[in-house]
LOZA-335051 format. One line per 10 residues: number of its first residue (from 1); for each residue z, x negated, y negated of N, C-alpha, C. Coordinates in steps of 0.05 Angstrom, whole numbers, plus 5000, padded with zeros to 4 digits. Atoms other than C-alpha are relative to their C-alpha. Layout:
NUM) Z X Y Z X Y Z X Y | ...
This chain:
1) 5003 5002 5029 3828 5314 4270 5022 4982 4988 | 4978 5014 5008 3900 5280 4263 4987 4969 5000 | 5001 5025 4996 3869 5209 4288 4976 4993 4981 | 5017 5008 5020 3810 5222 4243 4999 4997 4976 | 4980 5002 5023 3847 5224 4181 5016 4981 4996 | 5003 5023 4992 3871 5161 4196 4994 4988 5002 | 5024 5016 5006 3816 5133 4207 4981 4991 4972 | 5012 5002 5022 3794 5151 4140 5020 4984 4983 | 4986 5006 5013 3859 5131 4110 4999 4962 5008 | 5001 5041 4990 3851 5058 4154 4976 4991 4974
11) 5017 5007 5021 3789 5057 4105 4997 4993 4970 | 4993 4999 5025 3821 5063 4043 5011 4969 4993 | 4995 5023 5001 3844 4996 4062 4988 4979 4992 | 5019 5009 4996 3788 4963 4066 4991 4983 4971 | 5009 5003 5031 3769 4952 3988 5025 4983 4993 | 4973 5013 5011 3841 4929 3975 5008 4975 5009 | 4994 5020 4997 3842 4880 4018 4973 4983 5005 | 5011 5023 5019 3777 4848 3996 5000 4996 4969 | 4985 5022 5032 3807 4844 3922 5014 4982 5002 | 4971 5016 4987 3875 4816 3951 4979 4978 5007
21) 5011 5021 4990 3828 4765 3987 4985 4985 4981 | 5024 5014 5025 3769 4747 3929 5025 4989 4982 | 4979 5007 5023 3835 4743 3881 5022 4970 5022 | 4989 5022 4995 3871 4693 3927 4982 4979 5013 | 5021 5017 4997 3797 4656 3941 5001 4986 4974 | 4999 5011 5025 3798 4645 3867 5025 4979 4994 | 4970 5016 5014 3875 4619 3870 4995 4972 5024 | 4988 5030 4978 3865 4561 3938 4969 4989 4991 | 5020 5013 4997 3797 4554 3927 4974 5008 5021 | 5029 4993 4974 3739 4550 3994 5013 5023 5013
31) 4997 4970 4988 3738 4618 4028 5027 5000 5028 | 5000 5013 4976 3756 4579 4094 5036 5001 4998 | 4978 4995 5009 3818 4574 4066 5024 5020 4994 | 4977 4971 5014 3845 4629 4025 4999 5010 5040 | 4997 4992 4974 3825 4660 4103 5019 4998 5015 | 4980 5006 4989 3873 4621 4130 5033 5009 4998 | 4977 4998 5009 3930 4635 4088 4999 5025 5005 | 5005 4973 4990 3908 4708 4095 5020 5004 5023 | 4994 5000 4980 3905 4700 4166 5024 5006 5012 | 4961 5010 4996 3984 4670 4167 5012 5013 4988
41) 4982 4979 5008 4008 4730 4127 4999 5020 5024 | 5003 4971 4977 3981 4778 4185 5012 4992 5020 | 4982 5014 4964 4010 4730 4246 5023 5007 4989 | 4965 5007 5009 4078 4728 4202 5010 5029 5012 | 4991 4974 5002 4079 4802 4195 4995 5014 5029 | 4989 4990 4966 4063 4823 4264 5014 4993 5021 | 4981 5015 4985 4103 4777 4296 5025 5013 4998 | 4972 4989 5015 4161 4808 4256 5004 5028 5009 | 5003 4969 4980 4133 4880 4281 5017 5001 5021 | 5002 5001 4969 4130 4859 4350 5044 4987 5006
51) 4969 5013 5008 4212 4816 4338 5011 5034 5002 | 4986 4975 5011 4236 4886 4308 4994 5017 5020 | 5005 4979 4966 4207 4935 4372 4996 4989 5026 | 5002 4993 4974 4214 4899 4419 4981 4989 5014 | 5019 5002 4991 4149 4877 4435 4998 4980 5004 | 5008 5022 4980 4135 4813 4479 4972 4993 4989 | 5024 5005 5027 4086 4774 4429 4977 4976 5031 | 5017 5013 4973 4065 4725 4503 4995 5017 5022 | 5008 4969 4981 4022 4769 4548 5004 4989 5028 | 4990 5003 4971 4037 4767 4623 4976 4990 5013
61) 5018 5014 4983 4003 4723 4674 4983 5029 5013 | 5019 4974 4987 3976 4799 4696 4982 5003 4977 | 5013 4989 5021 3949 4818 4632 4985 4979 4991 | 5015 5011 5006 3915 4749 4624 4980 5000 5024 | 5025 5007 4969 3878 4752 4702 4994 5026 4995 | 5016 4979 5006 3859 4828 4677 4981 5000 4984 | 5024 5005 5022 3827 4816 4611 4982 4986 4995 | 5020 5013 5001 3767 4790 4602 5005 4969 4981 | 4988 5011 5020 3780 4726 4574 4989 4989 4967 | 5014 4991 5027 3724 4733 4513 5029 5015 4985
71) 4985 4981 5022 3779 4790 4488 5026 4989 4988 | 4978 5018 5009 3833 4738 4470 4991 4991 4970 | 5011 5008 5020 3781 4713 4424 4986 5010 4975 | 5010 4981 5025 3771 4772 4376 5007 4991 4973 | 4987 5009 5018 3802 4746 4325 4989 4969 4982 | 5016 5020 5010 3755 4680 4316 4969 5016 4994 | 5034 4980 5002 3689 4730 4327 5010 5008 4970 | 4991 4981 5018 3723 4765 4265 5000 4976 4968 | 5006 5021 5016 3722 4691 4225 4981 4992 4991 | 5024 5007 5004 3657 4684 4245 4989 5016 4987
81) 5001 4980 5020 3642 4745 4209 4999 4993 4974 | 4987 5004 5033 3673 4730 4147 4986 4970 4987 | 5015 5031 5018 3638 4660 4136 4967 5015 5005 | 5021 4992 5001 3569 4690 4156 5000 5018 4975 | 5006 4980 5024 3582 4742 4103 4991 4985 4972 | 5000 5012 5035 3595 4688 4047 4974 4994 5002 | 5030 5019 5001 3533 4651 4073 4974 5029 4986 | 5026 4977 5004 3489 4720 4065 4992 5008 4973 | 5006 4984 5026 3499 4740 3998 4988 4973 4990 | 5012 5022 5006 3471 4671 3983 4967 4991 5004
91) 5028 5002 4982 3413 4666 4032 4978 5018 4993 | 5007 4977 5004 3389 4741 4029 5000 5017 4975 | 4996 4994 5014 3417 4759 3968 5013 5032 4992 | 4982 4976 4986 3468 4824 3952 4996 5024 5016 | 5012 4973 4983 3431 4879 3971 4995 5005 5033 | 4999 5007 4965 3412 4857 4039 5023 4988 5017 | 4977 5011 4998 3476 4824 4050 5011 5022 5007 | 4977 4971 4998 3503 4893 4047 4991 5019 5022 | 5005 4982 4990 3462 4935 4084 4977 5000 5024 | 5009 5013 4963 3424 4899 4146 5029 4997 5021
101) 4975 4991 4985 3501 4887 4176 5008 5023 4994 | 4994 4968 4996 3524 4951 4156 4987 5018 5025 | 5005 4971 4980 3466 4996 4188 4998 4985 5025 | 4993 5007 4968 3467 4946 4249 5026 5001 5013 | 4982 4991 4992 3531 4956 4258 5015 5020 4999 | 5003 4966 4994 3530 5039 4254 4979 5000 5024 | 5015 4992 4985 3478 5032 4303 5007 4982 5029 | 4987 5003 4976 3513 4986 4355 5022 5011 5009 | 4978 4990 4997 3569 5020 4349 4991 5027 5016 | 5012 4968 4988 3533 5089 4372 4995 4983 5032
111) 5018 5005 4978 3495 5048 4425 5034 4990 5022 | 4970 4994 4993 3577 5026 4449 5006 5014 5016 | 4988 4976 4986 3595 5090 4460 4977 5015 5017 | 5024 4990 4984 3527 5109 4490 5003 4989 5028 | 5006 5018 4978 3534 5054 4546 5024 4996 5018 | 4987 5009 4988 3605 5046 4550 5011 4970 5003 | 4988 5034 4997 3611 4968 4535 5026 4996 4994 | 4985 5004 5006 3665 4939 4525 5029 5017 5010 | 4984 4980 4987 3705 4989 4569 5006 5016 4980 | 5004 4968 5021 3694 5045 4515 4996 5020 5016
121) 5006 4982 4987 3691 5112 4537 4970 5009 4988 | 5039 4989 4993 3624 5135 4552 4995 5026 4987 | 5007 4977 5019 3597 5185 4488 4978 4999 5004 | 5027 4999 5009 3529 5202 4500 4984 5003 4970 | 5008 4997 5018 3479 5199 4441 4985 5017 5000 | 5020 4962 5008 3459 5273 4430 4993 4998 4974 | 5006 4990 5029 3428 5302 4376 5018 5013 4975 | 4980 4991 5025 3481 5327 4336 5021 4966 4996 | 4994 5027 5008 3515 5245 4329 4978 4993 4991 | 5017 5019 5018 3441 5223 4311 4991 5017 4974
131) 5001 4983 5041 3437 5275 4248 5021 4995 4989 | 4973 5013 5015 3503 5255 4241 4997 4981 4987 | 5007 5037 5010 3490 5181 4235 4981 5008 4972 | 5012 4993 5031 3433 5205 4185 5004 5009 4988 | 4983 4987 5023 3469 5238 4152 5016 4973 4985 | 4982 5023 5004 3514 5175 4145 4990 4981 4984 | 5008 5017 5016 3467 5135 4128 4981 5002 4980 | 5003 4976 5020 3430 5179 4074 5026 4993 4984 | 4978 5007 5019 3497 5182 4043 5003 4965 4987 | 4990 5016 5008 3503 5109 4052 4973 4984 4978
141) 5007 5007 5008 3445 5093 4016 4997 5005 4968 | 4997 5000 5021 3459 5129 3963 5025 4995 4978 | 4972 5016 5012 3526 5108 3948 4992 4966 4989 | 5002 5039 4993 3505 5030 3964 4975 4991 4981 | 5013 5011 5003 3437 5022 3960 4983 5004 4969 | 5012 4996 5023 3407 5057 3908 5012 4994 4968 | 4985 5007 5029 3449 5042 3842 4986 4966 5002 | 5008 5025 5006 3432 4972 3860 4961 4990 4997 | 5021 5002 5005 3356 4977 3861 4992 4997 4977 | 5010 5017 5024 3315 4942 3816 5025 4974 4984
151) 4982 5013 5008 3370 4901 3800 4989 4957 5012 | 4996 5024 4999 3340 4839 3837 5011 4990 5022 | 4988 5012 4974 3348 4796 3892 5015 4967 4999 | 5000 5024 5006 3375 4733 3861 5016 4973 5013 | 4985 5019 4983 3390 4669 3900 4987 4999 5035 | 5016 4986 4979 3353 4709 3956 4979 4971 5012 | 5024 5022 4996 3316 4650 3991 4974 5018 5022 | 5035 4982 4989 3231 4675 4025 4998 4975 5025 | 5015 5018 4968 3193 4651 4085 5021 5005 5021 | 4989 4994 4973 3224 4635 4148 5029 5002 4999
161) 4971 5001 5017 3290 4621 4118 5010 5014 4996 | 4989 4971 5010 3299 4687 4097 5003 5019 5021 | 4999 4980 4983 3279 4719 4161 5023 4992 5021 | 4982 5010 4978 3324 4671 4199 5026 5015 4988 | 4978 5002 5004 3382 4688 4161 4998 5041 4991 | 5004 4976 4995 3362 4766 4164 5010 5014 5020 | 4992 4995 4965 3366 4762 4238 5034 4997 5003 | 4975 5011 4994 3436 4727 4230 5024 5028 4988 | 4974 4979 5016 3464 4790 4181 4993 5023 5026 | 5004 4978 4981 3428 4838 4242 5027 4991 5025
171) 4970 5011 4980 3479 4793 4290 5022 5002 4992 | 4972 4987 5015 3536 4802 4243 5009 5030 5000 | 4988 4970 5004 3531 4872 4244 5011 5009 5027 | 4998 4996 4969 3530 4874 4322 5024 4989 5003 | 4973 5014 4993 3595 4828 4320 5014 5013 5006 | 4987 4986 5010 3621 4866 4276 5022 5030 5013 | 5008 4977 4986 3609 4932 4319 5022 4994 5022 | 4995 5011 4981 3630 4893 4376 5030 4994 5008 | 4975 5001 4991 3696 4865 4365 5023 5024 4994 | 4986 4972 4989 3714 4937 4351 5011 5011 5029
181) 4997 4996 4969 3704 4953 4417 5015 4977 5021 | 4981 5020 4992 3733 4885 4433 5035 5005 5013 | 4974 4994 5014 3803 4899 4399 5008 5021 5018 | 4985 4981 4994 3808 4966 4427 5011 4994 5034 | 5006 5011 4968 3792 4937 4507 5030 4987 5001 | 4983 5006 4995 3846 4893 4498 5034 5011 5000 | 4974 4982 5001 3901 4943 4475 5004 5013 5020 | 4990 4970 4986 3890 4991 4524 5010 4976 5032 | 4985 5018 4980 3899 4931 4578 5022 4989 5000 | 4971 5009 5007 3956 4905 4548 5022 5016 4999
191) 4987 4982 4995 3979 4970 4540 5019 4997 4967 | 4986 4998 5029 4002 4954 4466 4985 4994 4980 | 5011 5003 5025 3964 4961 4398 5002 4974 4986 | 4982 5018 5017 4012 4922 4363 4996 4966 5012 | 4996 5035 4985 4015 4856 4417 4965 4991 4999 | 5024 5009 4999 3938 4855 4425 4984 4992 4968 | 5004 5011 5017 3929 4851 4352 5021 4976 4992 | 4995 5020 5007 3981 4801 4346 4988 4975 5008 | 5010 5028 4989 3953 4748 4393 4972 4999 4993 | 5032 5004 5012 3881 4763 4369 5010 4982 4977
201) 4993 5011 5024 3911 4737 4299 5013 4965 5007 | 4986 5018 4988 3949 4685 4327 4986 4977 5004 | 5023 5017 4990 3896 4654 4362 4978 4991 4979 | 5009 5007 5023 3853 4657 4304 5011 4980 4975 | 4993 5023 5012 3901 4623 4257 5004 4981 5007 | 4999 5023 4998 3912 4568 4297 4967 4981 5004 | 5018 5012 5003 3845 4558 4299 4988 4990 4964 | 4999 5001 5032 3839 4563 4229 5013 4968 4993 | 4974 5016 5008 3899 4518 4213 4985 4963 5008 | 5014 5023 4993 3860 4464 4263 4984 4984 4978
211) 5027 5012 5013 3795 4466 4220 5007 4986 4970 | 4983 5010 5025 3837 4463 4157 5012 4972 5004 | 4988 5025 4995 3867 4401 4184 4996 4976 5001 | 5025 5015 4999 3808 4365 4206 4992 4997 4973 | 5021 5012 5024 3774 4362 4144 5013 5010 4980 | 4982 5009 5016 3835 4355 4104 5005 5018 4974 | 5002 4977 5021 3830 4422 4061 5037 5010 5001 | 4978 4985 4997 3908 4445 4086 5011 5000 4971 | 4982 5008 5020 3932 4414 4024 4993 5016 4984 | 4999 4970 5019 3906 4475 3988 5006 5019 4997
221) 4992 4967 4987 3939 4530 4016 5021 4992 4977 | 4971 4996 5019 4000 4500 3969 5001 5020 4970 | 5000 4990 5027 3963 4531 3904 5001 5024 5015 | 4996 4965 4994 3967 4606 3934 5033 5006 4994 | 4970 4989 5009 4043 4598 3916 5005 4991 4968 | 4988 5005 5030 4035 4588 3846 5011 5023 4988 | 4992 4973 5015 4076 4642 3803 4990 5008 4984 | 5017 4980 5020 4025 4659 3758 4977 5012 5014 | 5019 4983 4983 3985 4683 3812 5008 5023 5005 | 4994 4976 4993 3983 4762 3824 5024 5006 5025
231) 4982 4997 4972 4037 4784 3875 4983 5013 5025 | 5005 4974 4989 3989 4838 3900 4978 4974 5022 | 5028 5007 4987 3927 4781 3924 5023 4992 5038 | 4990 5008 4980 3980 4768 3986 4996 5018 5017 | 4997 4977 4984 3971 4832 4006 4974 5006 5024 | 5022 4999 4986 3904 4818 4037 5004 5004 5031 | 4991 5008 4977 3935 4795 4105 5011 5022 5011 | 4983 4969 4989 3976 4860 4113 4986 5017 5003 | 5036 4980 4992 3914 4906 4104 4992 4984 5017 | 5019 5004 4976 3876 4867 4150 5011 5006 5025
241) 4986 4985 4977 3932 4871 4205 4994 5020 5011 | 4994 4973 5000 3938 4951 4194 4976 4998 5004 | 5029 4995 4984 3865 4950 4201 4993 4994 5030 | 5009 5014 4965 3859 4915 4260 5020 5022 5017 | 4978 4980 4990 3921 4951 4289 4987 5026 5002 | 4996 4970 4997 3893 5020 4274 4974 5007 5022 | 5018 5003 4973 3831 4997 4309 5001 4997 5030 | 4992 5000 4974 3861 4977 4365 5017 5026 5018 | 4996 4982 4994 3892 5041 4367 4989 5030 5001 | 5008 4974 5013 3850 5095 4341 4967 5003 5020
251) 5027 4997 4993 3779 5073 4378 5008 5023 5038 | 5001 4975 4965 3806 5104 4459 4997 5023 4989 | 4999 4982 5004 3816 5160 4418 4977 5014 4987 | 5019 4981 5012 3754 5173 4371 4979 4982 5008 | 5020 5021 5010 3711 5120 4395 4988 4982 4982 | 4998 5017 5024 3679 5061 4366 4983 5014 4978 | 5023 4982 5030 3620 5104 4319 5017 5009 4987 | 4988 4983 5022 3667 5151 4293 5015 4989 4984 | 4986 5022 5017 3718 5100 4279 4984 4988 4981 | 5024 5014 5025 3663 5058 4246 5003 5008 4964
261) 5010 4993 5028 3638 5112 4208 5024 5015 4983 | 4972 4996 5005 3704 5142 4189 5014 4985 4980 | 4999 5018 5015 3723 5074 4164 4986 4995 4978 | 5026 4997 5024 3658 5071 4122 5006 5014 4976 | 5006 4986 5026 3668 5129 4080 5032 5003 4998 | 4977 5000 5014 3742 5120 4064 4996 4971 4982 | 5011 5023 5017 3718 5044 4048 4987 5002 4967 | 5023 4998 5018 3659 5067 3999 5018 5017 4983 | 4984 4981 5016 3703 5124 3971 5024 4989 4979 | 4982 5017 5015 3756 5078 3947 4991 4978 4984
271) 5017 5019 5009 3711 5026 3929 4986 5007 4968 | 5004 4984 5023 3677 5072 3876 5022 5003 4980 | 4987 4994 5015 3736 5091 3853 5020 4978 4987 | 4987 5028 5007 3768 5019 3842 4985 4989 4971 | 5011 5016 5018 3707 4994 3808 4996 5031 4973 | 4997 4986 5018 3701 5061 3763 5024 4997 4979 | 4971 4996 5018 3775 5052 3732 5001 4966 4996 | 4986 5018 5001 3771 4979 3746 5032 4993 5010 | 4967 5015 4991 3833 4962 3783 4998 4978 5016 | 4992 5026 4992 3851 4902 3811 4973 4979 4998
281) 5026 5015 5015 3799 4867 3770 4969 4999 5011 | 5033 4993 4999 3735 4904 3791 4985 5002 4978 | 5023 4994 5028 3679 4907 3746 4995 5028 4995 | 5010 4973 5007 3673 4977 3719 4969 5008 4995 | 5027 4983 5006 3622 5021 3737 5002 5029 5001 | 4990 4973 5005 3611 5086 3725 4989 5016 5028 | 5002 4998 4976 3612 5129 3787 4972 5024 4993 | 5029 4985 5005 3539 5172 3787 5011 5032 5020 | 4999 4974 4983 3531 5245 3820 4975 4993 5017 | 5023 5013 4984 3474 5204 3868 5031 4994 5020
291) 4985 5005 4984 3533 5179 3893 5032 5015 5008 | 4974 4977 4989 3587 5234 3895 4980 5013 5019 | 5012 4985 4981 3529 5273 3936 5006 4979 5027 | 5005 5007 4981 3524 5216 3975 5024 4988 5020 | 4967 5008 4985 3602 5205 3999 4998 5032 5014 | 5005 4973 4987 3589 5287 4017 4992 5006 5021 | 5018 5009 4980 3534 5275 4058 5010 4976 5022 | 4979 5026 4976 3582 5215 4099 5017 5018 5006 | 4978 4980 4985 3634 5268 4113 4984 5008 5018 | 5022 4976 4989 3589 5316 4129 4987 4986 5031
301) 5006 5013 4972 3563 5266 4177 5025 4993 5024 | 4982 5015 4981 3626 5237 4203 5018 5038 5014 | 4991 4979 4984 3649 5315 4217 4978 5015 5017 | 5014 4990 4978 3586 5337 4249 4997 4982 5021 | 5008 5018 4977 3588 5281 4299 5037 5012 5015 | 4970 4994 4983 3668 5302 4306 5003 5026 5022 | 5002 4977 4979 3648 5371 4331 4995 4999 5023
């Protein structure tokens, strides 16, 4: 129960640091970007971790001929992510954007721990995890999906176009799912939370940093230090870390589903409650009893699958 409380609390993150992020997209500009600078707050700060305990930030000629060497590269899968997303809400338009990667990635994540990929421990899928899940996703439809119906699919491109880039948010979700189980593979080989999320990051920003380089965007990272910009949009980089970090530590222990879903309804829960009060310049909405049942109904799930 201790690591699943945790897990919920890793979720609380989640909303905060896509404000922090959209708010310092608005201050550099292309996504591609702010990402970057992101990125270079989370290398700075775990580096500094890893400095301060101790921790050996270059992994040992053993721990590179053990690990697969895909799991070095979690940290670009995790980029790829993040630009497929921008592309979706474009392509597909919000609704589907939201909730084709989502339930594909509640449902690879089960199939994970069903199989064992990714050197996960092996959770069979009984019947009390798949009422769970529906339960989960029940809740999540009425938190997510329903407030936004009838609302419109605008921007949403039809035909093949649409199905292609349908298929692409079904692959996003699987990534998604994926370099969970990724992240966690490499900690438990490395034998450190902390070092396996640093060099995932690492690796990622210098890829970053490259593309930025190439096609001459770097010179924008300079506006993210303007002083009339928020203090707080920096903070993106540090949540993402702690996320990644808690992933890399929390999945041996509850697996990747629970983690997932765990994550999910601390996400959605905070999320509500951001854009209800408006803080950190959400659009106020008002929170429904459709959708307090349906954050109920996500516990409810994420504790009958804990039993």
């Amino acid at each position: 129960m201790y690591f699943l409380i945790i897990a919920l609390a890793m979720g609380l993150l989640v909303p905060l640091q896509t404000a922090s992020n959209s708010r310092l997209r608005q201050a550099v500009g292309p996504a591609y970007v702010s990402t970057l600078v992101s990125f270079t707050v989370s290398t700075l700060a775990l580096l500094l971790v890893s400095l301060l305990a101790g921790i050996p930030f270059v992994p040992t000629n053993e721990m590179l001929a053990e690990a697969p060497w895909w799991s070095w590269f979690c940290g670009l899968v995790a980029v790829v992510t993040i630009t497929i997303a921008i592309h979706l809400f474009k392509e597909i338009g919000q609704l589907q954007a939201i909730i084709i990667p989502l339930f594909s990635q509640l449902i690879f994540s089960l199939l994970i721990d069903h199989f064992g990929w990714f050197g996960a421990q092996v959770i069979p899928l009984n019947s009390q995890r798949i009422i769970g899940s529906l339960l989960l996703i029940v809740g999540v439809t009425l938190v997510v999906i329903v407030p936004k119906l009838g609302k419109g699919q605008q921007g949403a491109t039809r035909g093949s176009r649409q199905t292609f880039w349908q298929l692409i948010a079904v692959v996003s979700g699987c990534l998604s799912a994926s370099i969970t189980g990724a992240y966690a593979q490499l900690a438990s080989i490395i034998g450190s939370p902390v070092q396996a999320t640093t060099v995932a990051f690492f690796v990622a920003t210098l890829a970053l940093l490259l593309f930025c380089t190439v096609n001459g965007s770097v010179r924008l990272v300079g506006k993210a230090f303007n002083r009339q910009q928020p203090w707080w949009m920096w903070m993106g980089g540090l949540y993402g870390a702690t996320i990644v970090f808690g992933n890399a530590w929390l999945v041996p222990k509850l697996g990747v589903g629970l983690f997932t879903m765990a994550l999910l309804v601390g996400q959605l829960s905070l999320s509500m409650l951001m854009e209800h009060n408006g803080w950190l310049g959400a659009p106020r909405k008002s929170i429904t009893w459709l959708q307090i049942v349906g954050i109920l109904l996500m516990l409810g799930g994420v504790a009958l699958i804990r039993l």
